[in-house]
N, C-alpha and C positions, 0 to 999 in steps of 0.2 A: 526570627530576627528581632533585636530589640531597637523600639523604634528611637528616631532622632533625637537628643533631647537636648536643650540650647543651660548649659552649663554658667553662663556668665555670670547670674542671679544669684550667686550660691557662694556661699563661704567655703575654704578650703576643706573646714572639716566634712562640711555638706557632701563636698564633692564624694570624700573619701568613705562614710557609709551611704553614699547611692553606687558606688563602685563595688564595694563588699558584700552588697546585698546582690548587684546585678551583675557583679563577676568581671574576670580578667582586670586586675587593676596592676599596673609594674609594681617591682619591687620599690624601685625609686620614688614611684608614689607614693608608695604606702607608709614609705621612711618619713617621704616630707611632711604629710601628713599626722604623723602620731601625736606631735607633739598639742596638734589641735581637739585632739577628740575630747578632751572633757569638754570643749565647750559647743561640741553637736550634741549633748543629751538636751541642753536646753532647750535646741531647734530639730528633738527627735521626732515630736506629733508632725510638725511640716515635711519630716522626710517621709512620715511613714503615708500623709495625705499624698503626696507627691508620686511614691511609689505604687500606692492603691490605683491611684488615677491612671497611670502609666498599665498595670497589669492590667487592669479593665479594658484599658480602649485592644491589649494584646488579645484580651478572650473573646469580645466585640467584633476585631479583625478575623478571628479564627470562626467564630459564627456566623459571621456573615460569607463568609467565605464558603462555607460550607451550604448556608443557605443561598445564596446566588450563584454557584458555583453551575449549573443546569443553563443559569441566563446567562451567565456571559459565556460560556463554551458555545450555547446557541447565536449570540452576538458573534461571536469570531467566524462561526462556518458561512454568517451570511456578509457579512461584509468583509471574506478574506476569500481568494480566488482558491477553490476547492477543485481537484482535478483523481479522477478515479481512471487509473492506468489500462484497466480490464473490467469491462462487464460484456456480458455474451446474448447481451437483449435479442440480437440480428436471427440468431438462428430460432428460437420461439417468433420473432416477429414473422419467420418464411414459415417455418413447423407449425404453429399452433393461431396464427392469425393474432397476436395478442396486440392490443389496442396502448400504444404507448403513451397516450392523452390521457387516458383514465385512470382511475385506483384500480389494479389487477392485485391477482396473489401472488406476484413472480416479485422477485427483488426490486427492480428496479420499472419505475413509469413516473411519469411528468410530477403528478402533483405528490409522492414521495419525494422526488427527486429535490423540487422548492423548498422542503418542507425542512431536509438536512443539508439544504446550504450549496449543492451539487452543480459546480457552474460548468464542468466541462467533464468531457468520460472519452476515452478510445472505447469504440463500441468494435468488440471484437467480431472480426469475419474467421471465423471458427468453422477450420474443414475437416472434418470425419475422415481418420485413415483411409478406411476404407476407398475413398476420393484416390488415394495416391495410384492405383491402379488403374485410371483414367476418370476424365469429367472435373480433375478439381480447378481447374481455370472456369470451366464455364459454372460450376458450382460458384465458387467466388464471388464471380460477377454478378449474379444473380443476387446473394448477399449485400453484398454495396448498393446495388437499384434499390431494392427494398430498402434500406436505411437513406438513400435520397427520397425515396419516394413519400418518407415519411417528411425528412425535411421540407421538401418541395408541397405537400399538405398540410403544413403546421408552422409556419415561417414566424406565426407569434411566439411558437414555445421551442423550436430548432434551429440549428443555424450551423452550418457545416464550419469547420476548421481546419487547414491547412497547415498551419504553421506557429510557435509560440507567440509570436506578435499578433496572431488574427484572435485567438486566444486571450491575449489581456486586453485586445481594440474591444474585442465583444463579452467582457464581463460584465453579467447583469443578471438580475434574479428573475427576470422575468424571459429571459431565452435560456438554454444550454446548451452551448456550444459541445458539435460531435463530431471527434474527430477518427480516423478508423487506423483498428491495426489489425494486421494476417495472422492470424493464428494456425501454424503451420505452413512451411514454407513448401508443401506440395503444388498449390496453383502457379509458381513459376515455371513446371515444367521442364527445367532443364535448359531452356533459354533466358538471357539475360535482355529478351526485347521485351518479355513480362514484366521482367523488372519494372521498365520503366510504364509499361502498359498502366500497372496497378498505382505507380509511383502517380499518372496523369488521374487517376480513378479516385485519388483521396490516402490511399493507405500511407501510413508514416512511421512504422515500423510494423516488422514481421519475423515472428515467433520462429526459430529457424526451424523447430518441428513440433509434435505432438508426442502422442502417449506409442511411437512407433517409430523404429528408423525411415527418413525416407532420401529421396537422392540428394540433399545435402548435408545430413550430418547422424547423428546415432542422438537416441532419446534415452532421457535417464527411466525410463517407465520399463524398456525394451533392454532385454539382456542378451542381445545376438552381437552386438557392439559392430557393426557390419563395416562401416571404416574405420575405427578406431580414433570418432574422432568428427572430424568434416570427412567429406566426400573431395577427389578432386576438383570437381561442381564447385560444393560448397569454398573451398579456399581462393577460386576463381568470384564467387556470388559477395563475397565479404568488402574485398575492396570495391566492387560493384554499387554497394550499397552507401558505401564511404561519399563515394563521387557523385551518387545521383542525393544524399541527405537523405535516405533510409535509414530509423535506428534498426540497431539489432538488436535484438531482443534473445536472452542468454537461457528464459526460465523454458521448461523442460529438457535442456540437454543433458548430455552425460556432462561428468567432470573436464574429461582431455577435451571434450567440443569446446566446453567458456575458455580453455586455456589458449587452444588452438587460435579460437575467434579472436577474444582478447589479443594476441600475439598482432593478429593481423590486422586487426584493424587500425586506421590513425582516428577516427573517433572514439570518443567514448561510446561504451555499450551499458546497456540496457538489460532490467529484470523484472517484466511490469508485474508479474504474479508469482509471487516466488513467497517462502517464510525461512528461519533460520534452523541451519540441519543439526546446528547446537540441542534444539530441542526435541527434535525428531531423528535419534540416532539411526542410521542405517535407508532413514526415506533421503536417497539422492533426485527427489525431484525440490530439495529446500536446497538450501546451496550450502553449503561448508565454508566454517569460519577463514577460513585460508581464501576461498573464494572470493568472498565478500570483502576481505582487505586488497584485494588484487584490482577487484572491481573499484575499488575506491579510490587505489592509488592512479587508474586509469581514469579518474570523476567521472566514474557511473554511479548509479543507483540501484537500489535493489528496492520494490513495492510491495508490502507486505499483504502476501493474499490471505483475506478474513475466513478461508475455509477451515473447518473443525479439523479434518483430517491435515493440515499444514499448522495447525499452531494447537495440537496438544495429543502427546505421545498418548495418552491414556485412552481419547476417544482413537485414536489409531490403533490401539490392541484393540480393545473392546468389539471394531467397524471390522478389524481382518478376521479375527473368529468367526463373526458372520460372514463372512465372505468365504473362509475355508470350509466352512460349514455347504454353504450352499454349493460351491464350487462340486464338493463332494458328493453332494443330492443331483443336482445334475448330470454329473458322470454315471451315477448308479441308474438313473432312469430315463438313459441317453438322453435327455435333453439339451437344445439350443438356449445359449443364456436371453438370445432376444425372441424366443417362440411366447406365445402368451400365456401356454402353462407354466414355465418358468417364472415369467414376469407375476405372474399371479402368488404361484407360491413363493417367490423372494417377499413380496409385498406382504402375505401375510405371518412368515416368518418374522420379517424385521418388526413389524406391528407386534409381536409377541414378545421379544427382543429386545426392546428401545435402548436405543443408546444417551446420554447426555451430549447434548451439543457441550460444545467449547463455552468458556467463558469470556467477554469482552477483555479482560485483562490478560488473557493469554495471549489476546493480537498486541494490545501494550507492552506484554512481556519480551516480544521480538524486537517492538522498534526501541525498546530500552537495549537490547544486546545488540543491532547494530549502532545505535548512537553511543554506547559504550567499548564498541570493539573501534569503528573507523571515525563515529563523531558525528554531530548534526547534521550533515550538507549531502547523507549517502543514504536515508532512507525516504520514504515515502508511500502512499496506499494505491493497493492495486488489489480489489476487493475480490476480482473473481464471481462477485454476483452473477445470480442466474448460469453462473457455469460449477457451482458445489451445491454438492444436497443440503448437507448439515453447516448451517453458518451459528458465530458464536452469541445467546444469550447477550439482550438489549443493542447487538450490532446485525437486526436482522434481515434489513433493507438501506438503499438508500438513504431512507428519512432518519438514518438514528449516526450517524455522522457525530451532531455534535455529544452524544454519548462516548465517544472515543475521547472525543476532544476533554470533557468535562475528567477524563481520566485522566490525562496526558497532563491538565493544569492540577490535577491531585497530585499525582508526581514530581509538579516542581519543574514542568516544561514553559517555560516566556510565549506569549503569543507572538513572537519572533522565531521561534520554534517551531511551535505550531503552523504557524504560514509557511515554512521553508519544509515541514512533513505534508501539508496540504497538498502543495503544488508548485512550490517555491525551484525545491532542488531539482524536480523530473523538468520544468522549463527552463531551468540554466543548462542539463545535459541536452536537450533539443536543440537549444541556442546552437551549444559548441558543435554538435552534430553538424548542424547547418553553415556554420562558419569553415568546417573542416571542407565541407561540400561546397562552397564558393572558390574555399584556396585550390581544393585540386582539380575544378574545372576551369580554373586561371591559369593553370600551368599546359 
């Protein structure tokens, strides 16, 4: 862009070769202008000082740009309310005892967390299929203790969130607001008193399933399509959720379940870990562009999950090969995929094997195709940390945040932008969630 330049100082002809050298000048100009040009070669050295000066301060702008472009990206993540829709800390913090206060080797803990700007996360309560055949209520619960109990011993660096407003009351760099979402709608059980049980318990959206049909609706992982859709359950659970200000949450289902949901609900819905199935032809666990206009015309959001296998076709051949591969070795030597000979020989296979992670601009490459297909106000991050193996090059935890960010201002996004991919758009769709949930408990 060429910058302002204050024109009043300047003879007509001046005008007319600073216009010819820097372009677009009308015709009409150019007419009025002819008749003066013999007498701009006398004041040509001041045009051409003029324009020297002008292109300098452009290459000046373009270098320094380049050269602080790291600092201000990091200035944005910490002074702009930064909100990660998914991360799956809860299940490591009950499995592996992992210390959230400390530097760990897992994606996500406290002083990462500071470090890229992270002012609030849905810590996902993440239930293992396997649950859905009984235990996953009291599994649940047990997940949410553990993540109070963390807040309740760290009240300096935690602080639980309920609602969008508790959320912006308590932005601060020195707490992180954590607020929870159900990942897989099996610990309702088939009663809608869960509902509200888990609703009292913290949780603020729930994931209607996992990587498995269960009694509300069909997963896009699971090819049995068991209702083709919702569950009778489920089309009874949706408005359910409407009224108590539960989001729904659309990522893992088949296609007919976001249609179905969608239909039914009068909030907008929700896609905290989701990528775009534009790039991942035939993975229907990314959503299809059809989708994502639906979702938007609904003002939902779609969160773009930072996993290698969700944001590049490449490392997704490359990851199923080994996956057919082993699938194949296991069957020939009757092995369980979770027995420890298996787990040994997958581990030293893939060690032979390596794949490349994703690249940081393949998660940019998404939210450019949805801010391209529905517009700025329908995307946002939902990282999926500590719930994917392979995460993308320089976006490897928490703390590299404003590495996205520093990408997202290469591209020509406004930190107007950038706040509304932050955490801007997922708390106007909470907003209205909860607005919907006042009107129809007024009625």
């Amino acid at each position: 862009m060429n910058p302002a330049v204050d024109f009043s100082g300047l003879f007509e002809a001046e005008k007319y070769v600073f216009l010819r050298v820097m372009g677009n000048p009308t015709q009409d100009k150019i007419h009025s202008l002819e008749k003066s040009r013999v007498a701009a070669v006398i004041r040509i050295p001041f045009i051409l000082l003029l324009l020297t000066g002008i292109l300098s301060c452009q290459g000046e702008n373009t270098q320094m740009t380049t050269a602080d472009l790291h600092n201000r990206a990091d200035s944005i993540a910490q002074k702009s309310l930064l909100i990660d829709t998914h991360i799956d800390a809860p299940y490591h913090l009950y499995h592996s005892g992992v210390d959230w206060t400390a530097e760990t080797d897992r994606h996500f803990d406290y002083p990462k967390a500071v470090r890229g700007g992270l002012n609030s996360t849905f810590m996902a309560i993440y239930i293992p299929p396997k649950y859905q055949a009984g235990g996953a209520k009291e599994y649940a619960d047990t997940l949410i203790t553990k993540v109070r109990e963390q807040v309740e011993n760290h009240p300096e660096k935690f602080i639980l969130a309920f609602s969008p407003g508790e959320v912006e009351k308590q932005f601060s760099r020195e707490r992180i607001s954590l607020a929870l979402g159900m990942e897989n709608g099996a610990p309702i059980e088939g009663d809608l008193a869960n509902l509200q049980h888990f609703y009292d318990r913290g949780i603020r959206y729930i994931t209607l399933t996992h990587s498995e049909d269960n009694h509300i609706c069909d997963s896009s992982y699971d090819t049995t399509e068991t209702w083709g859709g919702l569950s009778p359950f489920g089309k009874r659970l949706v408005p359910a959720m409407n009224r108590i200000g539960m989001m729904i949450d659309v990522s893992h289902v088949t296609d007919s379940t976001f249609y179905q949901a969608i239909e039914l609900s009068k909030a907008p819905v929700v896609a905290t870990h989701s990528g775009c199935r534009h790039f991942t032809p035939g993975f229907h666990r990314n959503m299809s562009d059809d989708a994502i206009k639906v979702l938007a015309e609904h003002n939902g959001v779609i969160q773009i999950n930072f996993g290698s296998y969700f944001v590049s076709e490449t490392f997704r051949e490359e990851r199923q090969n080994i996956n057919d591969h082993l699938d194949a070795y296991y069957a020939e030597h009757g092995l369980e995929e979770e027995s420890d000979e298996a787990r040994d020989y997958a581990k030293k296979y893939r060690k032979e094997h390596p794949v490349k992670d994703a690249l940081l601009t393949d998660v940019a490459d998404h939210i450019d195709h949805v801010v391209d297909l529905v517009g700025i106000d329908y995307v946002g991050l939902g990282s999926d940390f500590d719930g994917v193996g392979s995460v993308p090059t320089r976006l490897e935890n928490v703390s590299k945040y404003p590495n996205l960010i520093a990408e997202l201002l290469r591209r020509g996004y406004s930190e107007e932008d950038i706040r509304k991919i932050a955490g801007g758009n997922f708390l106007r769709v909470w907003r209205e969630v909860e607005s919907v949930a006042v009107e129809l408990q007024s009625d």
